[in-house]
C-alpha positions in Angstrom: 138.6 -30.2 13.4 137.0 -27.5 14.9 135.3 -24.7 13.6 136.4 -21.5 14.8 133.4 -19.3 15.5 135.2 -16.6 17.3 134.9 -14.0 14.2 133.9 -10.6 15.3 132.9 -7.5 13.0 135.2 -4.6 13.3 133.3 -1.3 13.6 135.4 1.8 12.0 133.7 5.4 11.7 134.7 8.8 9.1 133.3 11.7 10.1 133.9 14.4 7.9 132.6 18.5 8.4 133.0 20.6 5.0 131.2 23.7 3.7 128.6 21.7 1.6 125.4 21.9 2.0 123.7 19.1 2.7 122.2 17.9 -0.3 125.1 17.9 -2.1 126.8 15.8 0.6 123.9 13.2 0.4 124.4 13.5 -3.3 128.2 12.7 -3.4 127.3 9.8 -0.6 124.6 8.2 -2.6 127.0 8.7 -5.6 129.6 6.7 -3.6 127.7 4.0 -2.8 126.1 3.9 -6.3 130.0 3.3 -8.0 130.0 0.4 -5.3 127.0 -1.5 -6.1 126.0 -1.0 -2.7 122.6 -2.6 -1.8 120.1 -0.7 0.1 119.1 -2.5 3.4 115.1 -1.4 3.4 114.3 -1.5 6.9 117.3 1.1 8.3 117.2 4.3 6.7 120.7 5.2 5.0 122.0 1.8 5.9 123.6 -0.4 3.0 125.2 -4.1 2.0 128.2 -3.2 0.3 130.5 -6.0 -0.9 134.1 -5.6 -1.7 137.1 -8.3 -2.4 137.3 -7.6 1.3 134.3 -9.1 2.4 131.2 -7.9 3.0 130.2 -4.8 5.1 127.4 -3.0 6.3 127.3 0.7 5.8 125.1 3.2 7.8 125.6 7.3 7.3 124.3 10.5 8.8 124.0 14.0 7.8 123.5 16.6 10.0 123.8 20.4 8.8 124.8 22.8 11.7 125.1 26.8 10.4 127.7 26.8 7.5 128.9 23.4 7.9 127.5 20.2 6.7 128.5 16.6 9.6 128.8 13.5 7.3 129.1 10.6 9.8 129.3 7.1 8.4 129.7 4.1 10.5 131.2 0.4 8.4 130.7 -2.4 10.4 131.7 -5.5 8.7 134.8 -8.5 9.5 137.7 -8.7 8.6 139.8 -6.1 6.7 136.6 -4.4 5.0 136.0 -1.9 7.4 139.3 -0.2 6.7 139.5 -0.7 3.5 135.9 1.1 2.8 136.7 3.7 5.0 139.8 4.8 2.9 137.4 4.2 -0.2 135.0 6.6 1.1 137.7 9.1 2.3 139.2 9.4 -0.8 136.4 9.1 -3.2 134.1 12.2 -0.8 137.0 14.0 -0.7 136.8 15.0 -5.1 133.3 15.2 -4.1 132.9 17.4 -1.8 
């Protein structure tokens, strides 16, 4: 038998814009990540392990506050059906947070 080594990771983004300002939006993201155990990757800024009965995924975010509006860009990158499914899980959970 052979082992298939053609897996690839799957990239998926969110970006959401909301009138927060930005440290509540880094609040309800750290909050987030916190309720998924998420495990903070030490030499990327904002960039976590976060492990789901998906797989595994790695989970970058940035926040960028432009006049009354707050940019909330987060970027999963992991294989397999993770991706999406965190990228709902954030959607839905930031959206009662912010």
């Amino acid at each position: 038998r052979q082992l298939d080594e053609s897996a690839e990771t799957t990239d998926t983004t969110l970006e959401l814009r909301v009138e927060t300002p930005p440290e509540r939006v880094e609040w309800a993201m750290e909050s987030v990540l916190e309720k998924r155990k998420a495990v903070d990757e030490p030499e990327t800024e904002n960039t976590y392990a976060v492990y789901s009965k998906k797989g595994r995924a790695r989970v970058s975010y940035e926040i960028s506050p432009l006049d009354h509006e707050t940019t909330l860009s987060i970027t999963i990158e992991g294989y397999g059906d993770a991706p999406g499914f965190l990228r709902e899980y954030f959607e839905k959970e930031l959206a009662y947070m912010l």
